[in-house]
CHARMM-style PDB file with segment names, atoms N, HN, CA, C and O in Angstrom:
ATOM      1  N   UNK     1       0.807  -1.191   0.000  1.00  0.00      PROA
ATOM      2  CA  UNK     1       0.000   0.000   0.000  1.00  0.00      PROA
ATOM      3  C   UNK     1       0.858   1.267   0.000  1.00  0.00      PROA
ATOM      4  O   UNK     1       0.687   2.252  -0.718  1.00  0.00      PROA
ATOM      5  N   UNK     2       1.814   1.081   0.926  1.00  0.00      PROA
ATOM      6  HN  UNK     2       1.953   0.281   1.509  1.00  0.00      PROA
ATOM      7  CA  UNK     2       2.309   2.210   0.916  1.00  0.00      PROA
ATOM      8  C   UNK     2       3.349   3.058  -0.677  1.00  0.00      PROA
ATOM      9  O   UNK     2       3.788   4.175  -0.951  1.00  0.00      PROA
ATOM     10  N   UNK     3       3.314   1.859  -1.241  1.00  0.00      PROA
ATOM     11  HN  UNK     3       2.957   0.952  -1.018  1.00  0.00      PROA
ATOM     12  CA  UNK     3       4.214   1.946  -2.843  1.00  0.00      PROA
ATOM     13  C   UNK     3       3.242   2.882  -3.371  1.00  0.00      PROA
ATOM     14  O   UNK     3       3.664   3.996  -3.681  1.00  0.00      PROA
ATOM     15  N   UNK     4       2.483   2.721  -3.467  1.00  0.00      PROA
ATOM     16  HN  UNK     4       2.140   1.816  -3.215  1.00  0.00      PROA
ATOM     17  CA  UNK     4       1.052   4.174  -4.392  1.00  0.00      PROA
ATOM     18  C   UNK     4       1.711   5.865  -3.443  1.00  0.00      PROA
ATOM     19  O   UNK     4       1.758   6.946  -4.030  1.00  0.00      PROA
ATOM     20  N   UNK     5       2.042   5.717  -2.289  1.00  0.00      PROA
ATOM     21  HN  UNK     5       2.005   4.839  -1.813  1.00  0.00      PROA
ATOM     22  CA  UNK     5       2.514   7.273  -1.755  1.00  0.00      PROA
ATOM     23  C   UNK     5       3.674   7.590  -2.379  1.00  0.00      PROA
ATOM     24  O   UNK     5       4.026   8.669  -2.856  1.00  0.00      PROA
ATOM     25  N   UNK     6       4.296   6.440  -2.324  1.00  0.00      PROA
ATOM     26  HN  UNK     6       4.010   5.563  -1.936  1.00  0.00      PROA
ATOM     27  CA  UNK     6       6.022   6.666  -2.481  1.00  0.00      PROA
ATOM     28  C   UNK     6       5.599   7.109  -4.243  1.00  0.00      PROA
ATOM     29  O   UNK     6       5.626   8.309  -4.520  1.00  0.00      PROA
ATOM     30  N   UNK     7       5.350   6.430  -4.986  1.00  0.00      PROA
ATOM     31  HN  UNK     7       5.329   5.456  -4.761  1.00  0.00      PROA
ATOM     32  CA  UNK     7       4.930   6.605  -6.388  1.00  0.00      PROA
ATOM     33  C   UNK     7       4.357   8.127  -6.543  1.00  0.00      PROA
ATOM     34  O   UNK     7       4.724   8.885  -7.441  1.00  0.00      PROA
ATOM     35  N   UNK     8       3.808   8.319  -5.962  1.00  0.00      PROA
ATOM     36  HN  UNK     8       3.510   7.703  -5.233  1.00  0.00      PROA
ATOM     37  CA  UNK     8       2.576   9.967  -5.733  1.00  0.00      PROA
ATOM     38  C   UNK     8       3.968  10.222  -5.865  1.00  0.00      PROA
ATOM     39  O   UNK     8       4.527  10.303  -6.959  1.00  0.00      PROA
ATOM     40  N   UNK     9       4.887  10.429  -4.082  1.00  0.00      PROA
ATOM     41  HN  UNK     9       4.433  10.363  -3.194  1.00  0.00      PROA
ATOM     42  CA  UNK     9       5.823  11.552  -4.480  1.00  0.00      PROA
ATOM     43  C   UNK     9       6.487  11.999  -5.350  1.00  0.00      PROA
ATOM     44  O   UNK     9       6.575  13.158  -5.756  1.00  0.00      PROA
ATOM     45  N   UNK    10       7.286  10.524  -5.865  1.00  0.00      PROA
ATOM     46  HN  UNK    10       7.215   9.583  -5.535  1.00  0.00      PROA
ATOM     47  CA  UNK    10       8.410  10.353  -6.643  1.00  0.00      PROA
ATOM     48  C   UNK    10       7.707  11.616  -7.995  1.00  0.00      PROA
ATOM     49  O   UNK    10       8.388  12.518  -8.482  1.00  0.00      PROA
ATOM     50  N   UNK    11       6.209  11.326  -8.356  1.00  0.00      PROA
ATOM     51  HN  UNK    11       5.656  10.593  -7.960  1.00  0.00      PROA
ATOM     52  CA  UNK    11       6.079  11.521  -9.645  1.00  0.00      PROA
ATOM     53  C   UNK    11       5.374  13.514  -9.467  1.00  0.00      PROA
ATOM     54  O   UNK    11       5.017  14.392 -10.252  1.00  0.00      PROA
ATOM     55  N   UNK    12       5.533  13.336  -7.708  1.00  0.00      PROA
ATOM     56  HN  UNK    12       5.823  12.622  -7.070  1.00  0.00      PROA
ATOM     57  CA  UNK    12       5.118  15.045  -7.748  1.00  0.00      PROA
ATOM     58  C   UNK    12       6.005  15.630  -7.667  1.00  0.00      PROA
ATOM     59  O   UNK    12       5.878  16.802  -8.022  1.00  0.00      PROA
ATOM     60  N   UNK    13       7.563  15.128  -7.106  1.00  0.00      PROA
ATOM     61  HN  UNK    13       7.666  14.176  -6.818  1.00  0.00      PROA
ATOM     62  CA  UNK    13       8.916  15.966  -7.387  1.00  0.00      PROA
ATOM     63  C   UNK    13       9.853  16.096  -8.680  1.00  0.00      PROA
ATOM     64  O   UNK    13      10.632  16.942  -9.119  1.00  0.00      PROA
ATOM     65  N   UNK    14       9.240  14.443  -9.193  1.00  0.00      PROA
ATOM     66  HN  UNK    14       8.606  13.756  -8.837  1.00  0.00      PROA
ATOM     67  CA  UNK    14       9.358  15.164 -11.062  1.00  0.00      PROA
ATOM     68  C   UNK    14       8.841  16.195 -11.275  1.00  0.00      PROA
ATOM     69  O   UNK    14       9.451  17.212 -11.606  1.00  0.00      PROA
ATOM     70  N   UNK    15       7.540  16.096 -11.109  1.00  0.00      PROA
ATOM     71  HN  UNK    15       7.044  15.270 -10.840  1.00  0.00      PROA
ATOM     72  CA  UNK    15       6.391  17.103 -12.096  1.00  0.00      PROA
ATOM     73  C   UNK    15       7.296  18.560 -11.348  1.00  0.00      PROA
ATOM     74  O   UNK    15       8.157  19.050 -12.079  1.00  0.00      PROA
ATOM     75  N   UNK    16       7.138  19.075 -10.242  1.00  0.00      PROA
ATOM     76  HN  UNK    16       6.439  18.677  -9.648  1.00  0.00      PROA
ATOM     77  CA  UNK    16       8.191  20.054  -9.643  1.00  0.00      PROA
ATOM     78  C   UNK    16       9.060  20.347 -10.671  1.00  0.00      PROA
ATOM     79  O   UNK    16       8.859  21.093 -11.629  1.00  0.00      PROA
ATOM     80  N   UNK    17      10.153  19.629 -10.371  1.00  0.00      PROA
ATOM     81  HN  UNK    17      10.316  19.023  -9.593  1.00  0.00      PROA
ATOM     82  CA  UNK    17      11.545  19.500 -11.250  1.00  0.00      PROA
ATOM     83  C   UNK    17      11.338  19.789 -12.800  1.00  0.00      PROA
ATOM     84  O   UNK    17      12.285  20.465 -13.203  1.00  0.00      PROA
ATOM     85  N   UNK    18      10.765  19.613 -13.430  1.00  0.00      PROA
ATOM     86  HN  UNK    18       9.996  19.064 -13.103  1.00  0.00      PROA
ATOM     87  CA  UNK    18      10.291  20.060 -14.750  1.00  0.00      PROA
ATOM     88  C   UNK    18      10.054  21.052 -14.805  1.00  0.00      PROA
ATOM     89  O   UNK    18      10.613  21.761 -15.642  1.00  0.00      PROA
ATOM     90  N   UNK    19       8.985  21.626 -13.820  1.00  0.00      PROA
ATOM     91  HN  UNK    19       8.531  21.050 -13.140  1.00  0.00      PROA
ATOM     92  CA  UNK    19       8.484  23.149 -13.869  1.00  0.00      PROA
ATOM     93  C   UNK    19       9.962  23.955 -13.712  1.00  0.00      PROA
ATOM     94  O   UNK    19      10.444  24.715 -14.551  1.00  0.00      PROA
ATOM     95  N   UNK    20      10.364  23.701 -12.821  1.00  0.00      PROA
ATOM     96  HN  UNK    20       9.973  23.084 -12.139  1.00  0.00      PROA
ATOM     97  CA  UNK    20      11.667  24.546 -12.505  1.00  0.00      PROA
ATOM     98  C   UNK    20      12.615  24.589 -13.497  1.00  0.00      PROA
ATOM     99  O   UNK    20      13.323  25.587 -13.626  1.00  0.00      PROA
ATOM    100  N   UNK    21      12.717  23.659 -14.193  1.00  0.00      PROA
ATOM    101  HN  UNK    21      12.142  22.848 -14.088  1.00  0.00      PROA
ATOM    102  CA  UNK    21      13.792  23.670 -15.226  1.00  0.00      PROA
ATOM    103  C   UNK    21      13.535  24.321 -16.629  1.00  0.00      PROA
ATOM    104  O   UNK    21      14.360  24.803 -17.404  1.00  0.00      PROA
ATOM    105  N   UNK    22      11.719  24.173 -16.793  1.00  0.00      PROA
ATOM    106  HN  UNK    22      11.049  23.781 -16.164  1.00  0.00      PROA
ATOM    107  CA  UNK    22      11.411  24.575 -17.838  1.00  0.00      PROA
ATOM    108  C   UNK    22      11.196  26.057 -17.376  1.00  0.00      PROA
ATOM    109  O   UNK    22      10.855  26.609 -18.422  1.00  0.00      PROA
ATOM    110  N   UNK    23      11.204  26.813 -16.589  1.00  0.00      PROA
ATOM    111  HN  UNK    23      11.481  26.364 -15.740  1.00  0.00      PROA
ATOM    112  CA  UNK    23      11.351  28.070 -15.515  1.00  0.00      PROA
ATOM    113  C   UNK    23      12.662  29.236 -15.790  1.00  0.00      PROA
ATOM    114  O   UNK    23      12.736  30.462 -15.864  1.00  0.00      PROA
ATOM    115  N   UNK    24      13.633  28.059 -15.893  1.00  0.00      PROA
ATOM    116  HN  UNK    24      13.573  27.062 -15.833  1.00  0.00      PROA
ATOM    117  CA  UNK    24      15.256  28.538 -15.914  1.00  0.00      PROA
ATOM    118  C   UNK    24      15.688  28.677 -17.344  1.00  0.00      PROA
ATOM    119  O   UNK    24      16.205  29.648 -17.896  1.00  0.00      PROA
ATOM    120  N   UNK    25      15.410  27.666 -17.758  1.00  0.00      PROA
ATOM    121  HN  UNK    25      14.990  26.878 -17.310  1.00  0.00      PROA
ATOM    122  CA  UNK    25      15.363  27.556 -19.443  1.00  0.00      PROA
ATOM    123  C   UNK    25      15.317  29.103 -20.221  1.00  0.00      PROA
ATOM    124  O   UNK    25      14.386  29.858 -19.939  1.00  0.00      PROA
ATOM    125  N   UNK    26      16.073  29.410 -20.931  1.00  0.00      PROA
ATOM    126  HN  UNK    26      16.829  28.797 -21.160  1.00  0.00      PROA
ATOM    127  CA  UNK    26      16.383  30.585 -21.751  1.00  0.00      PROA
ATOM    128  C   UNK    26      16.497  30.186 -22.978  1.00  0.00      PROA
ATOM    129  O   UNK    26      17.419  29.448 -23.323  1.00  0.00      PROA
ATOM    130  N   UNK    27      15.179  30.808 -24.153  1.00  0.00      PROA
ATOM    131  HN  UNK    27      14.430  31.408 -23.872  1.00  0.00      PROA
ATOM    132  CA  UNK    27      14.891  30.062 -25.240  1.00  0.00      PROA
ATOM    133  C   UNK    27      15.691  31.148 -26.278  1.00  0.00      PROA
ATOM    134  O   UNK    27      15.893  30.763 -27.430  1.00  0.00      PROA
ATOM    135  N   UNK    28      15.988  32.031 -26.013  1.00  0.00      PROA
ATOM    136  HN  UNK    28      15.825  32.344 -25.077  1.00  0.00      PROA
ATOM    137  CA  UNK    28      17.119  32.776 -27.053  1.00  0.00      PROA
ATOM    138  C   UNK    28      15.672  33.820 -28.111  1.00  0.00      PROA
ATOM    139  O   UNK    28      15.787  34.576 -29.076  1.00  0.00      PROA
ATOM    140  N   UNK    29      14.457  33.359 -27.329  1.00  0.00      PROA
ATOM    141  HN  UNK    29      14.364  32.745 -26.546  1.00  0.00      PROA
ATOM    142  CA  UNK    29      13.094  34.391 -28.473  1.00  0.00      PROA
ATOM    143  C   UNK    29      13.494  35.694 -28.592  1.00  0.00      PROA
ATOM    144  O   UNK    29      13.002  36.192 -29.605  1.00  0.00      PROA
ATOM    145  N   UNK    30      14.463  36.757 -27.725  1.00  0.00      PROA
ATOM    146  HN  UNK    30      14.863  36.352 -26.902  1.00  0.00      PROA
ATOM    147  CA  UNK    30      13.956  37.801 -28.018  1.00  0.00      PROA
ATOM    148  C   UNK    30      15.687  38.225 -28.774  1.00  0.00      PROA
ATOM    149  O   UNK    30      16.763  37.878 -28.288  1.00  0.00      PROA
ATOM    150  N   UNK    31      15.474  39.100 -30.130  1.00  0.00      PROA
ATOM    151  HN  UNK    31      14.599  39.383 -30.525  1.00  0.00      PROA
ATOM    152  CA  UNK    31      16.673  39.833 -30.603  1.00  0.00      PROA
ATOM    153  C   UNK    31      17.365  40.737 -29.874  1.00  0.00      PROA
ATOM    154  O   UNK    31      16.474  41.468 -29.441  1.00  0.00      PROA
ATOM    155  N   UNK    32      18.474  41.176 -29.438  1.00  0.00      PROA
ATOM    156  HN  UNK    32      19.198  40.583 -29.790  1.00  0.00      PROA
ATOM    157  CA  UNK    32      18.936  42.657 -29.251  1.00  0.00      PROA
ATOM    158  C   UNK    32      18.745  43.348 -29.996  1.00  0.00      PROA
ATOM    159  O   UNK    32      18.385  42.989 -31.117  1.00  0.00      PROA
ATOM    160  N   UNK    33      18.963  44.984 -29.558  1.00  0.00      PROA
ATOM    161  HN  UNK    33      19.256  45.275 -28.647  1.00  0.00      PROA
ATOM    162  CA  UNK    33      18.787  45.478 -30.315  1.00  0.00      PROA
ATOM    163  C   UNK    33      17.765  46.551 -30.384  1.00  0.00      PROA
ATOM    164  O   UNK    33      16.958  46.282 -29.495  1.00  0.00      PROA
ATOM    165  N   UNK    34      17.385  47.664 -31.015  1.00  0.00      PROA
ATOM    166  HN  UNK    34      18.041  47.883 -31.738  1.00  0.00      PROA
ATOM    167  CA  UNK    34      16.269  47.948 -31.067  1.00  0.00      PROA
ATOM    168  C   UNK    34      14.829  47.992 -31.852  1.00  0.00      PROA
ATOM    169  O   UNK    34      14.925  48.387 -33.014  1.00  0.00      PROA
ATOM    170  N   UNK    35      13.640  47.683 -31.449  1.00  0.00      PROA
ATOM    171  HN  UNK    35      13.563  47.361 -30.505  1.00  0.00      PROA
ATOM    172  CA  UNK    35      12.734  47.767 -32.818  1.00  0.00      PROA
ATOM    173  C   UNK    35      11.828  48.477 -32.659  1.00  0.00      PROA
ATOM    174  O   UNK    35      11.264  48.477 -31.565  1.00  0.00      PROA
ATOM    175  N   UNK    36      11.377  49.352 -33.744  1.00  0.00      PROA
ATOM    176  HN  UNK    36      11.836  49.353 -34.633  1.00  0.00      PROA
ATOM    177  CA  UNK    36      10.711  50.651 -33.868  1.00  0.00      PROA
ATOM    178  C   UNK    36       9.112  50.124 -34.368  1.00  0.00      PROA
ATOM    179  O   UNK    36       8.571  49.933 -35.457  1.00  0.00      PROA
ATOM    180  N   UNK    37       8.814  50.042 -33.327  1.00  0.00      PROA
ATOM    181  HN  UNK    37       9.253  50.198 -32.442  1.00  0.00      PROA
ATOM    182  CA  UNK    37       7.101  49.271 -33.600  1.00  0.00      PROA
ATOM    183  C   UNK    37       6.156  50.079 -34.551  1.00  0.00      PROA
ATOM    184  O   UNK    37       5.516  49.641 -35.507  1.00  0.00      PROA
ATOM    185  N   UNK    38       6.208  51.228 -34.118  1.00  0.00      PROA
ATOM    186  HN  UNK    38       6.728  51.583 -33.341  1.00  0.00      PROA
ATOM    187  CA  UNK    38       5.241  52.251 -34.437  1.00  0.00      PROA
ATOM    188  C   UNK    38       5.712  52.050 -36.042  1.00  0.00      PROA
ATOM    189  O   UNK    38       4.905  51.445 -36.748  1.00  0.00      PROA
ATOM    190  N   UNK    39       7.093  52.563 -36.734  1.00  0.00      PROA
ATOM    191  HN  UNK    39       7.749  53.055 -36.161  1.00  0.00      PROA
ATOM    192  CA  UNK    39       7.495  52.016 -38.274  1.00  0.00      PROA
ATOM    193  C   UNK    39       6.920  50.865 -38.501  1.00  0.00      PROA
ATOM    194  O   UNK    39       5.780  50.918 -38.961  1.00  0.00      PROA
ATOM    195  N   UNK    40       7.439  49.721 -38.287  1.00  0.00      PROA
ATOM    196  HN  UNK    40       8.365  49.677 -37.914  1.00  0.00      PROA
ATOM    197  CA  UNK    40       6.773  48.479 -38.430  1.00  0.00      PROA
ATOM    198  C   UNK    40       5.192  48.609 -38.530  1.00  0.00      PROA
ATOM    199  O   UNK    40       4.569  48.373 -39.565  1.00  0.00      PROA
ATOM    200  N   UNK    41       4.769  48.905 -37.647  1.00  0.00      PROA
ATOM    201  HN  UNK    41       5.276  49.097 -36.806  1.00  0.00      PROA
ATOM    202  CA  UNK    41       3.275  48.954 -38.298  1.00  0.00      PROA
ATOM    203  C   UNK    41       2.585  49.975 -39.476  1.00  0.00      PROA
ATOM    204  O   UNK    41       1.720  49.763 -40.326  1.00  0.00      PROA
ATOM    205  N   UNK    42       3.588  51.504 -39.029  1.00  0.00      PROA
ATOM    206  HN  UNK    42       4.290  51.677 -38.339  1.00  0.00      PROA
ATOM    207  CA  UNK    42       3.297  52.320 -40.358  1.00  0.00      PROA
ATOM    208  C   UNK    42       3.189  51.288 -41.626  1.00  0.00      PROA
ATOM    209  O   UNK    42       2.155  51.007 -42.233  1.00  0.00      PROA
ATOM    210  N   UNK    43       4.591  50.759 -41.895  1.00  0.00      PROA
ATOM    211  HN  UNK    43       5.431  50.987 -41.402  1.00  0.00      PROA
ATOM    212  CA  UNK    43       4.530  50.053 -42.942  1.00  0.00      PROA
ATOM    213  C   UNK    43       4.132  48.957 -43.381  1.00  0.00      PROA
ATOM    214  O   UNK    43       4.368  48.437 -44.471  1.00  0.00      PROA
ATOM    215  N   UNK    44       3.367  48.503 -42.321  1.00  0.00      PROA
ATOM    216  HN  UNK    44       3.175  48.926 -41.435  1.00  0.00      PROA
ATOM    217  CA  UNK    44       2.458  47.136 -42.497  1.00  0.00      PROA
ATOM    218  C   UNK    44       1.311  47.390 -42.800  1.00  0.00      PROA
ATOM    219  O   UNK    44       0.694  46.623 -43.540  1.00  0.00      PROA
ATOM    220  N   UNK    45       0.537  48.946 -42.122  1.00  0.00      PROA
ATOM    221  HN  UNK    45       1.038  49.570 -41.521  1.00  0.00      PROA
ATOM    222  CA  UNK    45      -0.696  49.112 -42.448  1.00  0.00      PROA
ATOM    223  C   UNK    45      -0.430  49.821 -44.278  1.00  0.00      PROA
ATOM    224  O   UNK    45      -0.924  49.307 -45.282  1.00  0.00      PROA
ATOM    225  N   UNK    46       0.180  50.680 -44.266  1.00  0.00      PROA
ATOM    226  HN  UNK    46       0.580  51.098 -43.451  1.00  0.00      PROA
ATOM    227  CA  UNK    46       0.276  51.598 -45.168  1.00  0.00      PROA
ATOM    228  C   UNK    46       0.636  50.119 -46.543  1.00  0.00      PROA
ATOM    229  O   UNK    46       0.055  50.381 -47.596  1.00  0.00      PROA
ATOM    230  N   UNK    47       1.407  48.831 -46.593  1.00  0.00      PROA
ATOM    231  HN  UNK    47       1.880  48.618 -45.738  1.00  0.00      PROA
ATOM    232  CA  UNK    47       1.431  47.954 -47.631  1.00  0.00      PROA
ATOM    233  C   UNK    47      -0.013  47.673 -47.843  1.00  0.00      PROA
ATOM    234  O   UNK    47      -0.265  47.630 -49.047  1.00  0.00      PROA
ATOM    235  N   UNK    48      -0.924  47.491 -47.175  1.00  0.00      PROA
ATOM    236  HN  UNK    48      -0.720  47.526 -46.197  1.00  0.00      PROA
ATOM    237  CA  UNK    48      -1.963  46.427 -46.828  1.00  0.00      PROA
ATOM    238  C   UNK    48      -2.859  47.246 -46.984  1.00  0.00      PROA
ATOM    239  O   UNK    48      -3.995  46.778 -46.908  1.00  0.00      PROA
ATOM    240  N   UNK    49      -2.706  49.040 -47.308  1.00  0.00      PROA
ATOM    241  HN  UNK    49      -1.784  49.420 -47.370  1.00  0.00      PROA
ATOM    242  CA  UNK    49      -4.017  49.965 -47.578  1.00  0.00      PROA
ATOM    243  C   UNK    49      -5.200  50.135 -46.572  1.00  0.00      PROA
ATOM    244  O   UNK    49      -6.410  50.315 -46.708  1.00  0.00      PROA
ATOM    245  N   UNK    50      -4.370  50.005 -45.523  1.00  0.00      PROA
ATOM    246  HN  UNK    50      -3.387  49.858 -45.413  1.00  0.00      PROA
ATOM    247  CA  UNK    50      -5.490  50.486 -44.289  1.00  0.00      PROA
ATOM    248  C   UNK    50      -5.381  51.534 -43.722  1.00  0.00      PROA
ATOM    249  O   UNK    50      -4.404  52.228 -44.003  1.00  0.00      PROA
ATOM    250  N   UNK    51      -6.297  51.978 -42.784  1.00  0.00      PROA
ATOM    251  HN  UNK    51      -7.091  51.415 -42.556  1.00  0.00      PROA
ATOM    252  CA  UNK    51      -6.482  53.259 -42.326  1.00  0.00      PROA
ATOM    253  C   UNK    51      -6.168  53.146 -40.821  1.00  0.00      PROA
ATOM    254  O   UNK    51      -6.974  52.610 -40.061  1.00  0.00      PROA
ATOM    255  N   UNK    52      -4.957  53.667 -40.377  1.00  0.00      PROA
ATOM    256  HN  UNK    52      -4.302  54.102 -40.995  1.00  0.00      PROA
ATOM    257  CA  UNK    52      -4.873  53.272 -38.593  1.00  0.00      PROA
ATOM    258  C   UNK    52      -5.153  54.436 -37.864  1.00  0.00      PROA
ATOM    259  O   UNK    52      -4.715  55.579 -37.735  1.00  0.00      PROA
ATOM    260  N   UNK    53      -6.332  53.489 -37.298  1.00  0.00      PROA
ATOM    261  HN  UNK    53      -6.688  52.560 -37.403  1.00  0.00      PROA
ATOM    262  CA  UNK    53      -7.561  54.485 -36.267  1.00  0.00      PROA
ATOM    263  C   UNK    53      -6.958  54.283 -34.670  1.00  0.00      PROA
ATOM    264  O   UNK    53      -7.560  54.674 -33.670  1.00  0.00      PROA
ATOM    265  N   UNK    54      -5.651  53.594 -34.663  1.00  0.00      PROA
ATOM    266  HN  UNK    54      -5.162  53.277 -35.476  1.00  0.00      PROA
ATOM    267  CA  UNK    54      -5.673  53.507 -32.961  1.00  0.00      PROA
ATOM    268  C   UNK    54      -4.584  54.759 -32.518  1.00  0.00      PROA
ATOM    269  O   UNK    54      -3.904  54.606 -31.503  1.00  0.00      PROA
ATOM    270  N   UNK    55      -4.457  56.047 -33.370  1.00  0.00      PROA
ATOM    271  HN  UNK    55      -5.010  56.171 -34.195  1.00  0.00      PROA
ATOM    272  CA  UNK    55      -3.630  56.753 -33.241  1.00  0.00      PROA
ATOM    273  C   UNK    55      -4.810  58.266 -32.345  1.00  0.00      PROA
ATOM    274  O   UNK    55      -5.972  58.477 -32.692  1.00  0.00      PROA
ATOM    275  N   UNK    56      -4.439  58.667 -31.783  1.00  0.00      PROA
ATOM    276  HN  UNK    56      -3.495  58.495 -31.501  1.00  0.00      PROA
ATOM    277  CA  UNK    56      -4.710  59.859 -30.012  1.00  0.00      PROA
ATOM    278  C   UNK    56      -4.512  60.911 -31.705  1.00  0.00      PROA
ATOM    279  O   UNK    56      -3.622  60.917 -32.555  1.00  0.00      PROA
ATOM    280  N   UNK    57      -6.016  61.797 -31.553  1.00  0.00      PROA
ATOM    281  HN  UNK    57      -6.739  61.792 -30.862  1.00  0.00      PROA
ATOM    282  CA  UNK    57      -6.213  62.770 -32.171  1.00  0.00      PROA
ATOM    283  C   UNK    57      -6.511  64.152 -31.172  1.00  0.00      PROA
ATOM    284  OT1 UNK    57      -6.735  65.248 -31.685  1.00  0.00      PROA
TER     285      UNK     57
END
C-alpha cells in the first residue's frame, strides 16, 4: 500500500523539477537590439491599404 505514496511523491517531485527547469530555461526568443514598432506597423498598415484608427487625435 504504501508503494502508491512513495509513487505519488516520486512523480510530484518530477512534475516540480520540470516546472523549474522549464522556468530557468532561456529560449534565445527575443533579438537585441532595437525595434521601432510604431514604423513596423506604419509600414504594415500603409502595404496592406489600411487606415490606422488607434492613433490619439
Amino acid at each position: 500500500m504504501e508503494w502508491i505514496f512513495i509513487s505519488l511523491a516520486v512523480g510530484l517531485i518530477a512534475l516540480v523539477a520540470m516546472f523549474a527547469i522549464a522556468a530557468n530555461r532561456y529560449d534565445g526568443a527575443t533579438v537585441p537590439g532595437h525595434f521601432d514598432f510604431d514604423r513596423y506597423k506604419r509600414n504594415e498598415l500603409s502595404q496592406r491599404g489600411l487606415f490606422d484608427k488607434t492613433k490619439w487625435r
